[in-house]
DODO-553474 format. One record per atom (N, C-alpha, C): residue number from 1; residue in one letter; x, y, z. Coordinates in nm, 3 decimals. Last residue first. Layout:
- num:residu:X:Y:Z
- NUM:A:X:Y:Z
...
***
This chain:
- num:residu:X:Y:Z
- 99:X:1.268:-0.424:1.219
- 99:X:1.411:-0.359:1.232
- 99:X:1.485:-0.437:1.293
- 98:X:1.160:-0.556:0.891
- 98:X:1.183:-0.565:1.042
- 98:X:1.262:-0.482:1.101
- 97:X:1.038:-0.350:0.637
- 97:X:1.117:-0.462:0.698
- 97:X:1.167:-0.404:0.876
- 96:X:0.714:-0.296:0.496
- 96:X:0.826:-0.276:0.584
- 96:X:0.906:-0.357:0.607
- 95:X:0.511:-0.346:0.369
- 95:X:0.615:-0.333:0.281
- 95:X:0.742:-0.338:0.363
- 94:X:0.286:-0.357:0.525
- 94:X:0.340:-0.472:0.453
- 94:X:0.464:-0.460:0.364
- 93:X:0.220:-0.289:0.796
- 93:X:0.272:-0.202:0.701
- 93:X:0.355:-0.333:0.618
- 92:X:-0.133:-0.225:0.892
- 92:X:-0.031:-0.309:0.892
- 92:X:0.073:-0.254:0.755
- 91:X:-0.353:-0.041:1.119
- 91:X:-0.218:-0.033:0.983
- 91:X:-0.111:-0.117:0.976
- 90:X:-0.611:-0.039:1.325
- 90:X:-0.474:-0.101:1.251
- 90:X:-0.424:-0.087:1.134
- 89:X:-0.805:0.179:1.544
- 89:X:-0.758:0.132:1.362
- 89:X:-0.640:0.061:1.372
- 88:X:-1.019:0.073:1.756
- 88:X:-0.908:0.100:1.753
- 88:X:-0.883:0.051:1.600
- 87:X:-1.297:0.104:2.020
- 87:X:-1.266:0.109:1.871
- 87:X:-1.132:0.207:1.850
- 86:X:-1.524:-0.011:2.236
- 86:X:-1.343:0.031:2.219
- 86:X:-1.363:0.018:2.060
- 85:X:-1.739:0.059:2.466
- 85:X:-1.711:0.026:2.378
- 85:X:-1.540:0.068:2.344
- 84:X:-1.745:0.019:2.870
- 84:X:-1.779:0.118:2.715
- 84:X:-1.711:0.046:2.594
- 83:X:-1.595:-0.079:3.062
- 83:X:-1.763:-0.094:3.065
- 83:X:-1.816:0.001:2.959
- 82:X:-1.313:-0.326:2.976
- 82:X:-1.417:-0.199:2.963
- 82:X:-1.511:-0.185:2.970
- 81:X:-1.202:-0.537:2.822
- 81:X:-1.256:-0.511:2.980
- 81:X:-1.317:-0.433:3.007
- 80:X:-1.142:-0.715:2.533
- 80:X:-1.210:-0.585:2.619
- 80:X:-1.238:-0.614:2.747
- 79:X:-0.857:-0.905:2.402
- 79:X:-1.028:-0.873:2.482
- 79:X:-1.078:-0.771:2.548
- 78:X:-0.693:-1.048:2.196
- 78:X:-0.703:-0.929:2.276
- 78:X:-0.867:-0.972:2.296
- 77:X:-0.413:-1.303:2.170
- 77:X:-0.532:-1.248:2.204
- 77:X:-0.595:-1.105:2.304
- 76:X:-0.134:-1.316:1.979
- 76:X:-0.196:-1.288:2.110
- 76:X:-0.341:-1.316:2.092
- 75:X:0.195:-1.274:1.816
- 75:X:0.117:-1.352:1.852
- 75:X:0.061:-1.342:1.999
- 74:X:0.354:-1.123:1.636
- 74:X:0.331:-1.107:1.716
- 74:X:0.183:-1.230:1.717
- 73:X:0.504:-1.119:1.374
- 73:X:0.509:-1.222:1.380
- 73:X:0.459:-1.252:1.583
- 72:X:0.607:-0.754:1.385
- 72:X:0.542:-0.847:1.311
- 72:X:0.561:-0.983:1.388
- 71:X:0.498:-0.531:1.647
- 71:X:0.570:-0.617:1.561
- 71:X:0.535:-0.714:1.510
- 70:X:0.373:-0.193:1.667
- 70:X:0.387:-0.353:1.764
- 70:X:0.451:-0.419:1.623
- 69:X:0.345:0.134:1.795
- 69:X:0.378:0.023:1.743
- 69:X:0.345:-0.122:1.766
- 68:X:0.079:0.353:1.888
- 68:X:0.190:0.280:1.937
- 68:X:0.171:0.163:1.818
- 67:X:-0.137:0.638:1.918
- 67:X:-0.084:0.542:1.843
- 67:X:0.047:0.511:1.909
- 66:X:-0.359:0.849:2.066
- 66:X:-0.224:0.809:2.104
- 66:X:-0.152:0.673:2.065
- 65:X:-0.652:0.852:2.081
- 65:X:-0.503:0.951:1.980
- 65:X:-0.421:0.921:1.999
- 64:X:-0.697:0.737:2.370
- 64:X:-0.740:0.781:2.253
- 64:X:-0.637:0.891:2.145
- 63:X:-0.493:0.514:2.481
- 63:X:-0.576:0.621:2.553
- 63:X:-0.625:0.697:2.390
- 62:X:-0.526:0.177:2.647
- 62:X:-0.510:0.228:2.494
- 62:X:-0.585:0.346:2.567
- 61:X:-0.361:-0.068:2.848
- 61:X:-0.528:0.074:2.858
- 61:X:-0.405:0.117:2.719
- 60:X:-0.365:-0.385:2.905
- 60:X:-0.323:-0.232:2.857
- 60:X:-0.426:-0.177:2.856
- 59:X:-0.258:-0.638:3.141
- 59:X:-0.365:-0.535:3.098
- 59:X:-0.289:-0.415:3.005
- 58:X:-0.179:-0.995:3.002
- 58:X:-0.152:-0.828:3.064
- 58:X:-0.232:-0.732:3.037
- 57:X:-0.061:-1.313:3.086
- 57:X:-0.161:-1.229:3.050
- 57:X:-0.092:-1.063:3.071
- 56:X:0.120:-1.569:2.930
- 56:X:0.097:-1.468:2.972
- 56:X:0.022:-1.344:2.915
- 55:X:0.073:-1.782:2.715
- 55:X:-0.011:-1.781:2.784
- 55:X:-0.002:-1.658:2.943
- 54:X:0.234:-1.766:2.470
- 54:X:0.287:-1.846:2.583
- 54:X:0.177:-1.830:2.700
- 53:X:0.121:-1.572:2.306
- 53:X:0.122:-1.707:2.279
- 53:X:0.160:-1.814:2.404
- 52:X:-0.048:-1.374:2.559
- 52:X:0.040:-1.372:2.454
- 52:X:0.034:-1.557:2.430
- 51:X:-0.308:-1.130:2.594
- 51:X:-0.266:-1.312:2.636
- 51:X:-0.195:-1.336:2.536
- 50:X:-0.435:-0.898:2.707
- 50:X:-0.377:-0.907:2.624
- 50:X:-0.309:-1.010:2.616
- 49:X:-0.712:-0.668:2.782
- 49:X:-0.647:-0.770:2.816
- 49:X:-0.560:-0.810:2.707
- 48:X:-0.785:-0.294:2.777
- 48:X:-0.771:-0.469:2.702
- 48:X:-0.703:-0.528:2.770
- 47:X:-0.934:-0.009:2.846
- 47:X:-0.910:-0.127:2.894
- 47:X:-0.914:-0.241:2.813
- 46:X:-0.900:0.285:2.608
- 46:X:-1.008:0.192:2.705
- 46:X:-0.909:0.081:2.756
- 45:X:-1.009:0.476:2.281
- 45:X:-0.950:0.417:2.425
- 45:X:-1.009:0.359:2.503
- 44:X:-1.117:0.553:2.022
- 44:X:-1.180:0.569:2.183
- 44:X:-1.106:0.530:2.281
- 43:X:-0.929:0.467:1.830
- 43:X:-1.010:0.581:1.845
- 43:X:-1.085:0.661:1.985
- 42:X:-0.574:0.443:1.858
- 42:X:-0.645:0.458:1.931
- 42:X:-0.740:0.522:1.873
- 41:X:-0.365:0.269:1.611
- 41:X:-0.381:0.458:1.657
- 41:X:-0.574:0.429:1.713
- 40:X:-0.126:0.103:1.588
- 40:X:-0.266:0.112:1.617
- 40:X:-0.264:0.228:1.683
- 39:X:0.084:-0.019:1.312
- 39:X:0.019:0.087:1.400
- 39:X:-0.087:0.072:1.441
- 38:X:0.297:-0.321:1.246
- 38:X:0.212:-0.258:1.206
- 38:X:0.172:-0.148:1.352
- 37:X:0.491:-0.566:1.048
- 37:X:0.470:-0.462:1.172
- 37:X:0.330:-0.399:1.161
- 36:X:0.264:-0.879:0.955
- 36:X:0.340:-0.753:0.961
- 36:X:0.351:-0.620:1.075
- 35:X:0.133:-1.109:1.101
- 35:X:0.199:-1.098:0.973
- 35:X:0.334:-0.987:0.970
- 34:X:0.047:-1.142:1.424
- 34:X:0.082:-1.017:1.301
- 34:X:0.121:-1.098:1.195
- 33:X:-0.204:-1.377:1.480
- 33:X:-0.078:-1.382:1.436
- 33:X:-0.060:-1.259:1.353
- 32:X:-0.459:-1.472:1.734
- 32:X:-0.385:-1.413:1.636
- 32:X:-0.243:-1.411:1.620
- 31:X:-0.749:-1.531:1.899
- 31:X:-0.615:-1.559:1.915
- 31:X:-0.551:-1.526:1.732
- 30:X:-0.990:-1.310:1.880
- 30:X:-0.970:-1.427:1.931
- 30:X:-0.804:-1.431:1.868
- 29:X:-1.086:-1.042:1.984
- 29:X:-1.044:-1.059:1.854
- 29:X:-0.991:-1.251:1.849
- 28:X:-1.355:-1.038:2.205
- 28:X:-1.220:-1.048:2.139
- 28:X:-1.179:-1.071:1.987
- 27:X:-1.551:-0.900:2.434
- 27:X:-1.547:-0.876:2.333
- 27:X:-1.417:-0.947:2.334
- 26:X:-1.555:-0.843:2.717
- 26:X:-1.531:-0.967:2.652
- 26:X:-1.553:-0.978:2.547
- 25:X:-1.740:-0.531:2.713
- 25:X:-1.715:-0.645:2.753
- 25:X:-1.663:-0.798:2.755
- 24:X:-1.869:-0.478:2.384
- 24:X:-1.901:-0.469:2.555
- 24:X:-1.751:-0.542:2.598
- 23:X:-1.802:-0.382:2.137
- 23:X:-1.916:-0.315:2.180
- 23:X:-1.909:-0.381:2.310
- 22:X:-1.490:-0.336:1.974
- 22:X:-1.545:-0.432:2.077
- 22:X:-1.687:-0.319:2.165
- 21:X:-1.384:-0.312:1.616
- 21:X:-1.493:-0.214:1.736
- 21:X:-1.513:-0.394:1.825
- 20:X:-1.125:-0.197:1.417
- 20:X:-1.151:-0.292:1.497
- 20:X:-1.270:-0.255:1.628
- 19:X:-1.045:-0.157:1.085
- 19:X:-1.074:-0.095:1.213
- 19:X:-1.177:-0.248:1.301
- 18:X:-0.731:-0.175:0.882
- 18:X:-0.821:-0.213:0.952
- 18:X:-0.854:-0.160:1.118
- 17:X:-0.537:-0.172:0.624
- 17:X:-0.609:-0.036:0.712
- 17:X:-0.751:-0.139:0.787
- 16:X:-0.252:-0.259:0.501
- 16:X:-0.380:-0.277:0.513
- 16:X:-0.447:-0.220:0.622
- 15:X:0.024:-0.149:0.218
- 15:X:-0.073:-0.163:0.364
- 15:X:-0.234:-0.210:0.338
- 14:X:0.142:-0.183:-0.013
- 14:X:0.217:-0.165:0.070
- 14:X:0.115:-0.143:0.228
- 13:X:-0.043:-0.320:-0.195
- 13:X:0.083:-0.375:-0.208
- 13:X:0.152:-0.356:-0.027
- 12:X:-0.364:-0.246:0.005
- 12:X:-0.308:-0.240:-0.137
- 12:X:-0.171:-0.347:-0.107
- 11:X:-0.679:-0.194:0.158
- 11:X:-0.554:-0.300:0.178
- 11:X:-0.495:-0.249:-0.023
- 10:X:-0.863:-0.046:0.387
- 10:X:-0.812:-0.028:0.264
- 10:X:-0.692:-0.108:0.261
- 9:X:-1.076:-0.120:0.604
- 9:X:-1.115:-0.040:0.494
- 9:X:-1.038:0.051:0.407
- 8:X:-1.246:-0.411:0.691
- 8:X:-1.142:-0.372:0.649
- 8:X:-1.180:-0.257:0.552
- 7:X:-1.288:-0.456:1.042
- 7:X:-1.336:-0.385:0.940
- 7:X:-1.256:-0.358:0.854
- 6:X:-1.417:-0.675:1.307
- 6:X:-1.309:-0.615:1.179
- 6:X:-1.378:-0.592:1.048
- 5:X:-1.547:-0.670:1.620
- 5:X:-1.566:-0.672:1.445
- 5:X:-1.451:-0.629:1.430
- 4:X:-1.529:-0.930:1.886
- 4:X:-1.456:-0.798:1.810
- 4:X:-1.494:-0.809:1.675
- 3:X:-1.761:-1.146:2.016
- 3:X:-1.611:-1.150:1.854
- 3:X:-1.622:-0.977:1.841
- 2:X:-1.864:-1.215:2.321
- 2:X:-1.880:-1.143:2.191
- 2:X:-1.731:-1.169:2.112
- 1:X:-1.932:-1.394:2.592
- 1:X:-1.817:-1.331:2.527
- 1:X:-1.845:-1.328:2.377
***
């Protein structure tokens, strides 16, 4: 099991723009905390696992172009399942307030 790269490629006051590539298989971002709301707009799509703080699991399929929300103070681990690579951008929106 491989580490997901992060890529950061623009953080100011009001966001931070990070891209995220899992090249196989068990790839993960290992266990995490949003900070802030934030977007993930699909580059390739694909199969993740998704293990929340409490230790429930769940599959999502991310389909390419097709951005979805998620919330701040989110806590998980993501991992690839996929027999192809996954690369997905994050936008965290640091200025935002909760709804």
């Amino acid at each position: 099991m491989g580490r997901a790269e992060a890529a950061l490629f623009h953080e100011d006051d009001q966001v931070r723009v990070t891209r995220w590539s899992f090249a196989a298989a068990g790839d993960t971002t290992g266990e995490h905390e949003h900070e802030y709301e934030y977007i993930v707009v699909p580059v390739t799509g694909g199969d993740l696992r998704v293990v929340g703080a409490d230790g429930l699991s769940g599959r999502m399929e991310q389909h390419a172009g097709q951005p979805y929300a998620g919330t701040a103070r989110t806590h998980h681990t993501v991992t690839s399942e996929g027999d192809r690579p996954i690369v997905f951008v994050e936008i965290e929106l640091k200025s935002a307030t909760s709804c």
